[in-house]
N, C-alpha and C positions, 0 to 999 in steps of 0.2 A: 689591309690586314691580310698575312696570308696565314695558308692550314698548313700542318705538318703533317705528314705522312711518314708513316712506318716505312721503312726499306727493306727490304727483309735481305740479308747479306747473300742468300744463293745466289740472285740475280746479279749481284756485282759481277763486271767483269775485272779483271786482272788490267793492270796499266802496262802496254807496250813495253814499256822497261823490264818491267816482269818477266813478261812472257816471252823476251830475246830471252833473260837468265834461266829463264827455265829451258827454253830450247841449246844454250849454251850445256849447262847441265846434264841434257837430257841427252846431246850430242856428243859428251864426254863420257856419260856412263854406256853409252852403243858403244863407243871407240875401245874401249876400256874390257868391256865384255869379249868382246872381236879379241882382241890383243887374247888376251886368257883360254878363251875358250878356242882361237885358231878359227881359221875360215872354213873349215870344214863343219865344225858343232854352231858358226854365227846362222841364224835365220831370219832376222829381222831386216831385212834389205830395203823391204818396201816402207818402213817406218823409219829407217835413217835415210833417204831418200828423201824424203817428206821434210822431214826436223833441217836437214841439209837446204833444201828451197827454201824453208820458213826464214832461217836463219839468213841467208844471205838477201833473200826479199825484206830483213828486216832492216837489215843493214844495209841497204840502198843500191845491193849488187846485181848484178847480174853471173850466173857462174855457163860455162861452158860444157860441153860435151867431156872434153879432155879432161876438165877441170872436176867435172861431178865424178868421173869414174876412179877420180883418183881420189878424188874426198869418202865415195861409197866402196873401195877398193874391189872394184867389178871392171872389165873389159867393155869398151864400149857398146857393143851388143848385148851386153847384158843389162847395161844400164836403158837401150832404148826398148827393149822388153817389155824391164819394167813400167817406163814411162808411158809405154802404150797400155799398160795393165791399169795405170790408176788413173790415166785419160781417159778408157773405157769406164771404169768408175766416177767419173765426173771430178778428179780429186787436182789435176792438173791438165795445163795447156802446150801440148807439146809447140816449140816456135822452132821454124824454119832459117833459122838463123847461127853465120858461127858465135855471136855474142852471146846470146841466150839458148839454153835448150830445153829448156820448159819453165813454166811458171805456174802457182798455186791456184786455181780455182778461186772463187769466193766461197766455194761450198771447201773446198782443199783447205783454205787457209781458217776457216769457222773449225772443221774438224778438228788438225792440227791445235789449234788455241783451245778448245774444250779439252783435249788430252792433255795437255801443258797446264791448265790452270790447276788441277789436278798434283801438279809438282811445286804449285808457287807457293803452299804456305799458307792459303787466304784464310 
């Protein structure tokens, strides 16, 4: 015989499926911001940064140096900046490698998902 137990829905987390759409989403309306507002008034670099790793960690990728600067529309100096900015924050792992040029924390990738679950809808 078993008990039921109440779930209370906050505790749910969002399904992987989810939470790519919402970083998809959430990746398109940075993009989309940027475009209107021009790279002068965009300030959110270190959170499309973040949505940008989520996303391609989600989707089984690996993104580059060349590649992130061109997805975050930053010079590569400015993308290792920030990288070193949110490494010092525990949020990502910078890798010494031309494949990879960082990757999400556990603590990076938990954050990231509480901010997105926030966009799925639940």
């Amino acid at each position: 015989m078993g008990t039921i137990h109440r779930v209370e829905t906050h505790s749910l987390r969002s399904s992987p499926e989810k939470l790519w759409r919402a970083a998809c989403r959430v990746d398109a309306n940075l993009q989309s911001r940027r475009a209107l507002l021009g790279d002068d008034l965009f300030t959110d670099h270190a959170w499309l940064i973040l949505v940008s790793l989520y996303r391609t960690e989600a989707e089984g990728r690996c993104i580059d140096l060349p590649m992130l600067g061109e997805r975050v529309a930053l010079r590569s100096t400015n993308v290792r900046r920030w990288l070193k900015v949110l490494g010092e924050c525990g949020l990502v792992d910078q890798l010494d490698n031309d494949v990879c040029v960082a990757q999400l924390t556990a603590t990076g990738v938990d954050h990231v998902e509480h901010l997105l679950e926030g966009t799925t809808g639940n």
